[in-house]
Kinemage of the C-alpha trace (Angstrom):
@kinemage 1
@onewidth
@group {chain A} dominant
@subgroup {mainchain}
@vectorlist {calphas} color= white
{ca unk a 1} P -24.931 -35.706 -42.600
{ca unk a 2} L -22.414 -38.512 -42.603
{ca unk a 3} L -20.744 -40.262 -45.221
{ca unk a 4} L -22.646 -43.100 -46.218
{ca unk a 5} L -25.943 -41.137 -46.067
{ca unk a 6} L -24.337 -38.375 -49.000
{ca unk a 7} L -23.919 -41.156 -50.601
{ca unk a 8} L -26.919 -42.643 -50.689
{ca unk a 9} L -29.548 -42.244 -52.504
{ca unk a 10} L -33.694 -44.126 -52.928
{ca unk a 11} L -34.610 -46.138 -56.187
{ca unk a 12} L -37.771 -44.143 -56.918
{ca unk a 13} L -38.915 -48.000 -58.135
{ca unk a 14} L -38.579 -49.997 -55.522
{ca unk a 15} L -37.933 -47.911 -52.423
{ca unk a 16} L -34.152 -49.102 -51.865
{ca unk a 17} L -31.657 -47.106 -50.794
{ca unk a 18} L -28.804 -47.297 -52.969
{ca unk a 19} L -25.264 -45.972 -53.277
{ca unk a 20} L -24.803 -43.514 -55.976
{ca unk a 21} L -21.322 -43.733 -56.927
{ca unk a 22} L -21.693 -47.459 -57.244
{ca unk a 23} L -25.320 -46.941 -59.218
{ca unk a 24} L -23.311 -44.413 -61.493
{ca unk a 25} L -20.359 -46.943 -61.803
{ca unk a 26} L -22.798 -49.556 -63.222
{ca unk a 27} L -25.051 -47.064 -65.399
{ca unk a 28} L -27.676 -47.732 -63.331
{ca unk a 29} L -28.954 -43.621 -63.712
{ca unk a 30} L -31.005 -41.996 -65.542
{ca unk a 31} L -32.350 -38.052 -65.896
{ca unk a 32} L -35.530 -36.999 -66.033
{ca unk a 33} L -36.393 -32.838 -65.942
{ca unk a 34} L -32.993 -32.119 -65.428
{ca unk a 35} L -32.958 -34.529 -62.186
{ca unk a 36} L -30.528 -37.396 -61.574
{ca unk a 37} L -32.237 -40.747 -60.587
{ca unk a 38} L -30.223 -43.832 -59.307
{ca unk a 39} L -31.460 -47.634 -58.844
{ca unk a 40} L -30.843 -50.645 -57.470
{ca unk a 41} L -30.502 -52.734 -60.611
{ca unk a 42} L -31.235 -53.103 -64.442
{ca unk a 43} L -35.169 -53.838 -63.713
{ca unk a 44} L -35.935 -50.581 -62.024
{ca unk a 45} L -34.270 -48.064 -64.402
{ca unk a 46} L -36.168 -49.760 -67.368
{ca unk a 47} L -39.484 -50.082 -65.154
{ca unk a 48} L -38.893 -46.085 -64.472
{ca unk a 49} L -37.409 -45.148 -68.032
{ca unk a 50} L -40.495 -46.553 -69.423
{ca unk a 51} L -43.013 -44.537 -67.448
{ca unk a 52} L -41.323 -41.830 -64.938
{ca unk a 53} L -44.723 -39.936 -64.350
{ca unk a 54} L -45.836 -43.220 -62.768
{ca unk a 55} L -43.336 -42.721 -59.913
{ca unk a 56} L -43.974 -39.415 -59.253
{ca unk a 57} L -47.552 -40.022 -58.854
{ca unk a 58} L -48.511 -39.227 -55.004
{ca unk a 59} L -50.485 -42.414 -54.715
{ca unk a 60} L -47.557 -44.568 -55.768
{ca unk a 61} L -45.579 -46.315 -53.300
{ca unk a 62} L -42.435 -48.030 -54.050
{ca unk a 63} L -42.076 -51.840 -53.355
{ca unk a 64} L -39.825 -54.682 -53.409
């Protein structure tokens, strides 16, 4: 595994992959049964802080 891919981690939201350190930098986490979760922006942490089981649900597929 390289670098960038160790670094990088998918919005559970919207499907993105997104840097961690940078998502962590901006406070662009959140936890969720002990798990850490990283997004692309503001939108899809609340969208997934509201209603985690939603993403988690095997039906659900992330979009843009």
């Amino acid at each position: 595994m390289n670098e960038l891919e160790m670094a990088a981690a998918k919005d559970p939201v919207c499907g993105m992959d997104v840097n961690r350190e940078i998502a962590a930098a901006q406070g662009l986490t959140a936890e969720h049964d002990g798990e850490t979760y990283f997004f692309c922006g503001k939108g899809c942490k609340l969208d997934f802080t509201e209603d985690p089981a939603r993403y988690f649900d095997p039906s659900y597929e992330p979009h843009m």
